[in-house]
N, C-alpha and C positions, 0 to 999 in steps of 0.2 A: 518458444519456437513452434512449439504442437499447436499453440493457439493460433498463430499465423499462419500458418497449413493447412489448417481444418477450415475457413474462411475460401483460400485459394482453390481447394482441394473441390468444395461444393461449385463454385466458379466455373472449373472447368468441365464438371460433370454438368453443369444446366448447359455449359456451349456446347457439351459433346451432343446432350440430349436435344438440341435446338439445329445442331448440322443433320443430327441422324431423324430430324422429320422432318427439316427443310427436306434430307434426300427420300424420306419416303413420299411424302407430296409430293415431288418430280415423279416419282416412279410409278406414285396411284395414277397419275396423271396420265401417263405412258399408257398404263396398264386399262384402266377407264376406256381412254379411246381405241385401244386396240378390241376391246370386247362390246362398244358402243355399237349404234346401226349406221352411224355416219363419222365420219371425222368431223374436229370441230370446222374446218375450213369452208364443210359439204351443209351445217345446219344453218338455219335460215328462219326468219318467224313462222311458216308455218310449219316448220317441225319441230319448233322447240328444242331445246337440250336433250340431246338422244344419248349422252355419255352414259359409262357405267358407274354406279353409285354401289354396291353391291351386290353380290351372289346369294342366295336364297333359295338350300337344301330345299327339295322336295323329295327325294328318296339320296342312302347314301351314296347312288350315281349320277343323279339328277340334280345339279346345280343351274337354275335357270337365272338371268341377271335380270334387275330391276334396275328401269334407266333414270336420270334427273326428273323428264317430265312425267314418271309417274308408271309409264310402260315397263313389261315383258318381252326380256327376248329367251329365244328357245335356247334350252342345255350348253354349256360345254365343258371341255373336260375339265376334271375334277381338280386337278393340276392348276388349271389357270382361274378358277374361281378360289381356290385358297390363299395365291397369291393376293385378291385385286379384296380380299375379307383381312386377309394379315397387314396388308397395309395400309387399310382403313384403321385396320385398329391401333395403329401405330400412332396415325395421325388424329386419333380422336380419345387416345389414350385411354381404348376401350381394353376391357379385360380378355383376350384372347379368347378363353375358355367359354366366351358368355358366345362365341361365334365359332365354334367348333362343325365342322360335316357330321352329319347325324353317324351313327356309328354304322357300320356296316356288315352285315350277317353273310359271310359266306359262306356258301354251301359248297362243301367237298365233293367230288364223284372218287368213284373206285380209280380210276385210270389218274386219279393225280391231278386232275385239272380243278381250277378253283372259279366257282360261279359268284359273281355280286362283288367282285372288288374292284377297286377304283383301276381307270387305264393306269398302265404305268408310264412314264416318266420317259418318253423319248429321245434318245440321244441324236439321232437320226431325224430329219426332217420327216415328215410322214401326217399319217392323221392325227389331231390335235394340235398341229401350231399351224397358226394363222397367214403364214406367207409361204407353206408348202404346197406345189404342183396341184391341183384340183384336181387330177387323174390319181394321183398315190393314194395307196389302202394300206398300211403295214401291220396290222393288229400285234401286239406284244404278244409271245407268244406265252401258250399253256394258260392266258390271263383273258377269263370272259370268252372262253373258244368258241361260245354258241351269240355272242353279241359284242364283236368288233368295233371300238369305236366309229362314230362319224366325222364326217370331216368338218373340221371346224374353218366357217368364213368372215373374216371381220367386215370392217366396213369397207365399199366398195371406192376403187382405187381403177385407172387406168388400165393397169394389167387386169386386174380381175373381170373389169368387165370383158374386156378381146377374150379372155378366157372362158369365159359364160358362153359367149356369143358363139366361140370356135365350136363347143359340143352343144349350143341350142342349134348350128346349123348342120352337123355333122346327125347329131341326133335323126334331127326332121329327115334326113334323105335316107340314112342306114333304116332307121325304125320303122321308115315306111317301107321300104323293100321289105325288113322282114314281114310287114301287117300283109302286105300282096301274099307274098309267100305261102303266108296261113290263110289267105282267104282263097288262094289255088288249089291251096292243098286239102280245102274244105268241101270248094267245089269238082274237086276231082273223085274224092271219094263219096259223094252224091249222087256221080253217075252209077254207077250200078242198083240205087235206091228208086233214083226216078226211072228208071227203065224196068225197073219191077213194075212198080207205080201204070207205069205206061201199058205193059203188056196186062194185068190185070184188067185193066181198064179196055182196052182194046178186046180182050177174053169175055168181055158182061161179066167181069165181076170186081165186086166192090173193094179195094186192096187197104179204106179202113175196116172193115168185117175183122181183120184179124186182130186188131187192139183190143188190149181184154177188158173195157170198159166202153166199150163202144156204143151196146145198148144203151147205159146210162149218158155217153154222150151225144146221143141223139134224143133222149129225152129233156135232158137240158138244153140243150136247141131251139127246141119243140120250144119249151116253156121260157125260155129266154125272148125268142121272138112275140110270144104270145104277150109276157110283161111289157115290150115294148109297143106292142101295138094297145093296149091298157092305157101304156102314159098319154099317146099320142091322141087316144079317142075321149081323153077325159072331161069334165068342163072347164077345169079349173085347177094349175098346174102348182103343185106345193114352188111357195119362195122362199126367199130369206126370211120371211113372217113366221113361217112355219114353224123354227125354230125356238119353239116355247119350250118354256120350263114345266115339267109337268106339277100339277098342285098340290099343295103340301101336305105331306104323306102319302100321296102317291106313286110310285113308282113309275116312269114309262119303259112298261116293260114292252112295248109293240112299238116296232122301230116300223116308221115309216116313210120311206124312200123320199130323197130332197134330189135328186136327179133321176132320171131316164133317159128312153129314145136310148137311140143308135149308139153302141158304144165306140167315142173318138178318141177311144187309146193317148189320151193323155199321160204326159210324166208329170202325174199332180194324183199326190196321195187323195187329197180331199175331197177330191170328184168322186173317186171308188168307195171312200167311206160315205159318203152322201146316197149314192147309188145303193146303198143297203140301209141305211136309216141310222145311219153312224154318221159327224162329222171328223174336222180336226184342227187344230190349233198349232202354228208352229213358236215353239224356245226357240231362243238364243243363247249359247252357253258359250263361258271365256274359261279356258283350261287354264292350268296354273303357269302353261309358259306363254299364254299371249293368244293359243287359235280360238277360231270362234267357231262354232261348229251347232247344228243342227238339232234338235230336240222336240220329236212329233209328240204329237198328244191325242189320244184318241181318242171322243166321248159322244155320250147320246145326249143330243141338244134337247127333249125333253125333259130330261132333268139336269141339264150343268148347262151354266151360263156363262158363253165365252169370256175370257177374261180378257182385258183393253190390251190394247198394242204394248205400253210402257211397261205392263207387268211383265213382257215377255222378253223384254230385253235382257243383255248379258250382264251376268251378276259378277261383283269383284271375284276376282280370280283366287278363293280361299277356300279350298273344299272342303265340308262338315262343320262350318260358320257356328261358335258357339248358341244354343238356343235355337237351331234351326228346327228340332222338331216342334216347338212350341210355337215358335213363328210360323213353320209353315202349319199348324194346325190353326192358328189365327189370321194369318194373312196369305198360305199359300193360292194358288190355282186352285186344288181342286180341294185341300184341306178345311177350309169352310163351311162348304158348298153341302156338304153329308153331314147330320146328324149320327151321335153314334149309334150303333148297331145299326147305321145302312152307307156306312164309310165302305167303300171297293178297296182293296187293296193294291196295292200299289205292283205293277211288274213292268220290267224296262227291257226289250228285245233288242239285241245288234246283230247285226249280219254280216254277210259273209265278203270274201274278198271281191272287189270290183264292182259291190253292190252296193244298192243303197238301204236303208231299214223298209223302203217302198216294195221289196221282194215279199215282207208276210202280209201284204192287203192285195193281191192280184186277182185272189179267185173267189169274190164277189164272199158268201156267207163261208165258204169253207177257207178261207184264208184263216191262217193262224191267228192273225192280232185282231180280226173282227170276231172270230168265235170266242175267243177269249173277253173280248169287251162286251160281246151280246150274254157271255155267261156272268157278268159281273164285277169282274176285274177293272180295275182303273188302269189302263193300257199306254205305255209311254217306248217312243220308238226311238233309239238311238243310233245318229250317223257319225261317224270317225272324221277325223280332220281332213280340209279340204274337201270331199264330197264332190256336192254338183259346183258350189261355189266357194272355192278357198279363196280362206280367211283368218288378216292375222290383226291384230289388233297396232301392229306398226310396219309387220312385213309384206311391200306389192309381190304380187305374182313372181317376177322376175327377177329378185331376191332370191339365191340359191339355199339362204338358211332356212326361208320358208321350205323349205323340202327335202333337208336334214332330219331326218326322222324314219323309221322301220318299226316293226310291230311291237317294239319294247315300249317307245313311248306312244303308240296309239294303246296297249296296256295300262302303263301307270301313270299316264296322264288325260288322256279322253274320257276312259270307262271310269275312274272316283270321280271326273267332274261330271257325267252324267249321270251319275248313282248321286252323288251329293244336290245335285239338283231337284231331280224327282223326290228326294225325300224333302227337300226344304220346300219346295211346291203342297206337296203330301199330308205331312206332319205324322207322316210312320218313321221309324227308327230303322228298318229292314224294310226291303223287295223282295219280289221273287226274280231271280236274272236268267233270261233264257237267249242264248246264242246258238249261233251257225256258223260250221264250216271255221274261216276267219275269225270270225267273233268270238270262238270258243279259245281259238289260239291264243288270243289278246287277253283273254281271261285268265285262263293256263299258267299266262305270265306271271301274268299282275299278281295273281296269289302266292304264286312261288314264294319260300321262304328268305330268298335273298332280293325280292321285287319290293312289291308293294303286299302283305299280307294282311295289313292292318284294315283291306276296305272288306276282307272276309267277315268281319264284325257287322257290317250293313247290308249282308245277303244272308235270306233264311235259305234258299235251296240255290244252286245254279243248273238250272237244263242246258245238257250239251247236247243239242240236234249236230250229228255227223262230224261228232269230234274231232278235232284235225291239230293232233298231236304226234303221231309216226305219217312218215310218207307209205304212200302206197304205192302199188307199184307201175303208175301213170309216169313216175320222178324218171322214169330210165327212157323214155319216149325222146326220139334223137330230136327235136325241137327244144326238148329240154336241157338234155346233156349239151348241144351247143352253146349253149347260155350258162353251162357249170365248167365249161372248157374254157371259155375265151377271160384271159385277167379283167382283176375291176378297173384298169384304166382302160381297154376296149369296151368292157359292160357299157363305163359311161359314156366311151365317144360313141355306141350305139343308142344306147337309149338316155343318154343326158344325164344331167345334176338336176333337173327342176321335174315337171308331173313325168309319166310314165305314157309314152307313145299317145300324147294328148289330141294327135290327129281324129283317134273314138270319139272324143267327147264332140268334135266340129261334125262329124258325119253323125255321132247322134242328132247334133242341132237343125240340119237339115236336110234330111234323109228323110221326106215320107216314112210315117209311122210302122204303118206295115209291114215295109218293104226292109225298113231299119230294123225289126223285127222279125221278119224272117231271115233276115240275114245274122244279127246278131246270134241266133239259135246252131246256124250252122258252122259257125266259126268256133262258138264256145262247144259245140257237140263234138267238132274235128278234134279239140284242145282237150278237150275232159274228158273225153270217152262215155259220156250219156245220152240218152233218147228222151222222147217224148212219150213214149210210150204210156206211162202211167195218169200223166196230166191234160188238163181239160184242152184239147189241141183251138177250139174257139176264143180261147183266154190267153195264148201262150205269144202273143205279140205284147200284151201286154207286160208280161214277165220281163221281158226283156229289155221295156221302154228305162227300168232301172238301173241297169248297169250299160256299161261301164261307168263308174266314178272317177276322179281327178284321185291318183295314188300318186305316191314318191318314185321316184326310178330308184332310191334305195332301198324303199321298203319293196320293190320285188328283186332287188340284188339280194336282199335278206331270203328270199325265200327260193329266190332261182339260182343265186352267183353260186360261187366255187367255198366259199368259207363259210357259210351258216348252214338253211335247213336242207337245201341240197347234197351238201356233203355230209354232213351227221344224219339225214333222215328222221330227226326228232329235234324238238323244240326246246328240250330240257335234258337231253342228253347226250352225252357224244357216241359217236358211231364208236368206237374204243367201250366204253362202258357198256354199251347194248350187246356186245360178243359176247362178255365177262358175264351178264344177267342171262344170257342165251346159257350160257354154259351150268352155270347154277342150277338155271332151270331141269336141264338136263340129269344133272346130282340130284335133285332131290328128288326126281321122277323115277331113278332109279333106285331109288334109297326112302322108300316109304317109311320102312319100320324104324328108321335112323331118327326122322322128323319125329317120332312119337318120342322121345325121351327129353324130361324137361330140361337138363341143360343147354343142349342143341337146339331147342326149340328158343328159348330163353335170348340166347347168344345170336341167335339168326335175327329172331325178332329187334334187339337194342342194333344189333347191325345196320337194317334196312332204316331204323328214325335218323341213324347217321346218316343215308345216303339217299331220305326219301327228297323228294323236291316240296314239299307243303310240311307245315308246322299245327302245333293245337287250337288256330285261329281260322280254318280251314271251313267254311261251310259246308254242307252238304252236298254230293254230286249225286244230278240223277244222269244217265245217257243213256242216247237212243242210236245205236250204230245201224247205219244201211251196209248191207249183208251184201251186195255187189259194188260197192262203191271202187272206182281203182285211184281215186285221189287220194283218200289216207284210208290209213288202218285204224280202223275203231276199236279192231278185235284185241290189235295187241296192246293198245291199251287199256281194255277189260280183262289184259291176260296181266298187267301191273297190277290191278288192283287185287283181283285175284289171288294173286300170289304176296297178298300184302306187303308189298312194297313201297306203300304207303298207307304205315297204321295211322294218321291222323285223321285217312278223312272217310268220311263214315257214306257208302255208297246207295244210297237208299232206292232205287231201282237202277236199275240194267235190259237193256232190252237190244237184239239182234235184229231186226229185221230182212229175211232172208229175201232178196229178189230187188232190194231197194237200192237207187245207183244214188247218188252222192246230195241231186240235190228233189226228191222223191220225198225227202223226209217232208220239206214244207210245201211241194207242191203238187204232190200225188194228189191224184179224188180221193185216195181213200184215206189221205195225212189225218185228217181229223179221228178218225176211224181209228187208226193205230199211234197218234200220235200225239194230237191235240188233247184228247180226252185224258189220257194220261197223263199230261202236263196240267191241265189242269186240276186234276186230283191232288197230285204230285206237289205243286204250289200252296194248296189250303193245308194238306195236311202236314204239311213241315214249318207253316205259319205260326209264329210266336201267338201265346194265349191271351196274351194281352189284348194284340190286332186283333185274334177271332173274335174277342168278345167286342169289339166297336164294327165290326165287318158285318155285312150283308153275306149270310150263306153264296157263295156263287152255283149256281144254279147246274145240278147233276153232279154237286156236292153235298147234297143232302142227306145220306145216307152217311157219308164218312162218320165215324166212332173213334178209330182209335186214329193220335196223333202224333206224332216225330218224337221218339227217346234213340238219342245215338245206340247204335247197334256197332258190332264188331265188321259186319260182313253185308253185303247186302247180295243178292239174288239174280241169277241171267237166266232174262226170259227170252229166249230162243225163237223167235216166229217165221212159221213160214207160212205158205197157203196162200199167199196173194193171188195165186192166179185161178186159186178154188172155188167152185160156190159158194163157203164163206165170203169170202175175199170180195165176192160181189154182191152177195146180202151186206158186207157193211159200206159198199161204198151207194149205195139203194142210197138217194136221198142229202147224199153228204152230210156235212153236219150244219146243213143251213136252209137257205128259202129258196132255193130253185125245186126241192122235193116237195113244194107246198102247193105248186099251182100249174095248172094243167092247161 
């Protein structure tokens, strides 16, 4: 009888197992097109099979889909890529465990909130499922309280689009009234500037005199117009010929200018690098969920030979491609091209919010990325997704998933695909990574122990120019707080689901240059609360020719709405935790002699690795905080490290500059003076010994001796004097070729 049962018994376990993936087939199926870019009814020969075939961890919050034909699309939640991985494996009789979510590190805060775990599981229609209201924002609470889910949109459907459409038109007419708003209220508080202006002038007397670089900015005047009357009177004007390689074994260390004449304020990097005897080369780079984004290159055409169009196209979307430093020491860009011991090493700059990486080449030789490339450095500029021209490798413009995104994932997906690039171009294991403003944010992140830490392994130092980790106190400005007042379904019928009040970017396009440039100055001065004061005022349209960029209207609800950096006033910590650290602080300030005994000392210290934001993977930070700045506080975050609150990460300079507003650090005359030059120090001597020994000394690094051993502490150096006779013995000259010629 047992025999006959064991026969029937197996029978019905194959039918049971043959219904239960008939039904998971139905449901991948379901589940495929629900996470696809199109429905199947919507795909057609030229767009191929757009379904979803798979979810593919890139960090454990970042589940991005790979579709039939081969594409990426951007993140969703964590929720819905485990189902569309569990049912694959159902159907393909794959081992669960071989397709697990990477495991996930949360980081605790004192207040009980928990950082780096997956959304949770909404009962509630809300963010994360696919046919919720496109205004709803619900974040789970006490879960990710500094990074709110995004809203997740499947493929577009009747409704969806009326709903797009409803807040693309709602957007365009609210957003512009507010853009008037602040361009009245830019030009209102202007008048009592030009009526100084006026009556000075009307008085015989000169109302630039009282700039504290004004001498120096009339002798660069002087010798700017003299250069151009040089190009114009010459026989024979450098071309594209010019462009030699210089001969082997020699270096060209005398850059000689591949443009002149009049300068026509182009939004083109490459003119301004040519303009000082530097060109440039633009990448292409595909991030791991599908953008395609920007990647400058800065070099002296006597010795590097551009590399062809195809080499510069976007590479598979796999950051740190096994073998890549050996490839790129054999087939990258610039890996090649340099024999060792005259290899440049490698640094990648990102900027700041609204900008483009085109902010460090404005000021002719004292720009930061051409003093750095004239001293030796192999110079790579990095721009954040969408930019001047978003780009998705399957999503158009008018796709709202294209603009699903906030400074998490321009974090942990832009910045390792742009580090992973330059180094496989390269063929170095490490850069040096130097950010602004925004860019530091983005960094910030990415390191955090519950982000992406692992890309701290491929940075020798990070320079943070004007750190922007606490708010300052610019955040309480009533332009502000109405944007932290009004809910995120008004946020977005004001400024939309797609780019962020994209009106800028059409008056950048035709807007006389100038004119876009003066204006642009006064709107961002009204906003940010900074002058001109320090910077070259003949150069300062150009400044300007590069921002605004195409951002997310979520990535600045992240930074202006009611639930992230607005209402916590930090990037990694909540407003509740920062009281609790205030308070501490206060304890041990009062309690010296308490701190010297080694249990309490002991017990504080294992304390703070529980509650720091970075782990033992953590590169080096140097920072340089502007001393006036009212956009963030630099200071209290030199008052974190200080107070080692973070023992992983080992601070190897610090510097205050007292008098400096927010963005002075890269475009003062005297940035290179106080700034540059110590970056560049800063980068060679925290350089792996390996690199030094195939690198070319960079040049006013020659004397450096001793080189990068972690230390416990590192040092604030406090400056002040800008406005002093020092202050103007170092800007004598810049750090470049306007002080050469008369």
């Amino acid at each position: 009888m047992s025999g006959v049962s064991h026969p029937n018994q197996k029978a019905e376990d194959a039918e049971e197992k043959v219904k239960s993936k008939a039904k998971a087939a139905i449901e991948f199926a379901e589940q495929a097109e629900r996470l696809s870019q199109y429905s199947l009814a919507q795909e057609d020969s030229t767009t191929g099979s757009t379904q979803a075939v798979q979810a593919r961890f890139i960090t454990p919050q970042d589940a991005v889909i790979t579709t039939s034909n081969g594409g990426r699309l951007p993140a969703v939640p964590i929720e819905e890529a485990v189902k569309l991985n569990a049912l694959r494996d159902i159907i393909d009789e794959r081992d669960p465990a071989d397709n697990e979510p990477l495991k996930a590190e949360a980081r605790e805060s004192k207040d009980g909130s928990l950082h780096g775990t997956g959304p949770a599981q909404l009962d509630e229609k809300g963010e994360g499922e696919d046919d919720a209201p496109l205004g709803e924002s619900q974040p789970p609470s006490r879960t990710n309280p500094l990074f709110p889910p995004l809203p997740m949109y499947g493929p577009p459907t009747l409704l969806r689009r009326a709903q797009c459409w409803v807040f693309r038109i709602s957007s365009a007419i609210l957003s512009l009234c507010f853009l008037l708003v602040i361009i009245l209220g830019a030009a209102f508080t202007s008048i009592p500037l030009a009526a100084s202006h006026i009556w000075l002038r009307l008085t015989f007397r000169n109302p630039d005199a009282r700039r504290p670089f004004h001498q120096e900015e009339v002798r660069r005047r002087r010798a700017r117009r003299a250069a151009e009357r040089a190009w114009k009177t010459q026989s024979k004007k450098p071309a594209n010929g010019t462009e030699k390689v210089a001969e082997e074994g020699k270096r060209g260390d005398d850059f000689i200018p591949l443009e002149g004449g009049p300068d026509h304020i182009p939004c083109d990097v490459r003119y301004y690098a040519r303009r000082v005897g530097l060109d440039c080369e633009v990448f292409e780079v595909q991030t791991e969920d599908g953008f395609i984004i920007e990647l400058w290159h800065i070099y002296n055409p006597r010795e590097y030979k551009r590399t062809e169009d195809k080499q510069r196209v976007p590479h598979d979307p796999v950051i740190f491609p096994e073998g890549f430093v050996a490839n790129g020491a054999a087939n990258g860009a610039s890996g090649p091209q340099y024999a060792p011991g005259e290899k440049k090493y490698p640094v990648l700059m990102i900027h700041g919010l609204l900008q483009s990486a085109g902010a460090y080449c404005t000021n002719d030789d004292d720009s930061l990325a051409f003093f750095l490339a004239k001293s030796g450095y192999d110079v790579w500029l990095g721009n954040n997704r969408c930019g001047f021209k978003p780009r998705h490798s399957m999503l158009e413009y008018g796709d709202p998933r294209m603009w699903a995104w906030n400074i998490r994932q321009m974090g942990v997906m832009d910045l390792p695909a742009l580090i992973s690039r330059v180094l496989s171009e390269t063929g170095f294991e490490k850069l040096g990574l130097i950010a602004h403003s925004q860019g530091t944010t983005q960094t910030f992140v990415a390191l955090a122990k519950e982000q992406r830490p692992d890309i701290g392994d491929k940075i020798s130092v990070f320079c943070a120019l004007a750190p922007a980790a606490y708010a300052g106190p610019l955040i309480g400005k009533m332009y502000f707080k109405f944007m932290r007042v009004i809910s995120p379904t008004m946020f977005r019928l004001m400024f939309g689901i797609h780019a962020f009040i994209p009106i800028m970017m059409t008056m950048h396009s035709i807007l006389p240059a100038r004119f876009y440039g003066a204006m642009g100055y006064r709107v961002f001065s009204f906003l940010f609360n900074w002058t001109d004061d320090r910077w070259e005022r003949d150069l300062r349209d150009r400044m300007f020719q590069f921002a605004p960029v195409y951002v997310s209207a979520e990535s600045m609800r992240w930074w202006l709405g009611r639930e992230c950096f607005a209402k916590q006033k930090c990037i990694l910590t909540t407003r509740e935790e920062k009281i609790m650290e205030d308070k501490e602080d206060e304890q041990e300030d009062q309690q010296p002699k308490l701190q010297e005994r080694d249990d309490v000392h002991k017990h504080a210290r294992e304390n703070r690795a529980r509650y720091a934001w970075y782990g033992p993977r953590t590169p080096p930070f140097a920072l340089w905080v502007c001393g006036a700045d009212d956009l963030v506080d630099g200071r209290r975050l030199l008052r974190r490290f200080e107070r080692n609150r973070e023992p992983y990460v080992d601070l190897v300079h610090s510097k205050i500059i007292e008098g400096y507003e927010h963005l002075d650090v890269i475009w003062s005359m005297d940035a290179i003076e106080k700034v540059g030059k110590e970056v560049r120090e800063v980068i060679w001597k925290t350089a792996d010994e390996g690199a030094r020994r195939v690198c070319r000394v960079p040049k006013g690094c020659e004397e450096v001796s001793e080189f990068y051993v972690r230390r416990e502490k590192g040092e604030v150096d406090a400056t002040a004097g800008e406005w002093s006779e020092r202050g103007r013995e170092q800007v004598s000259g810049g750090g470049g070729g306007w002080g050469r010629v008369e």
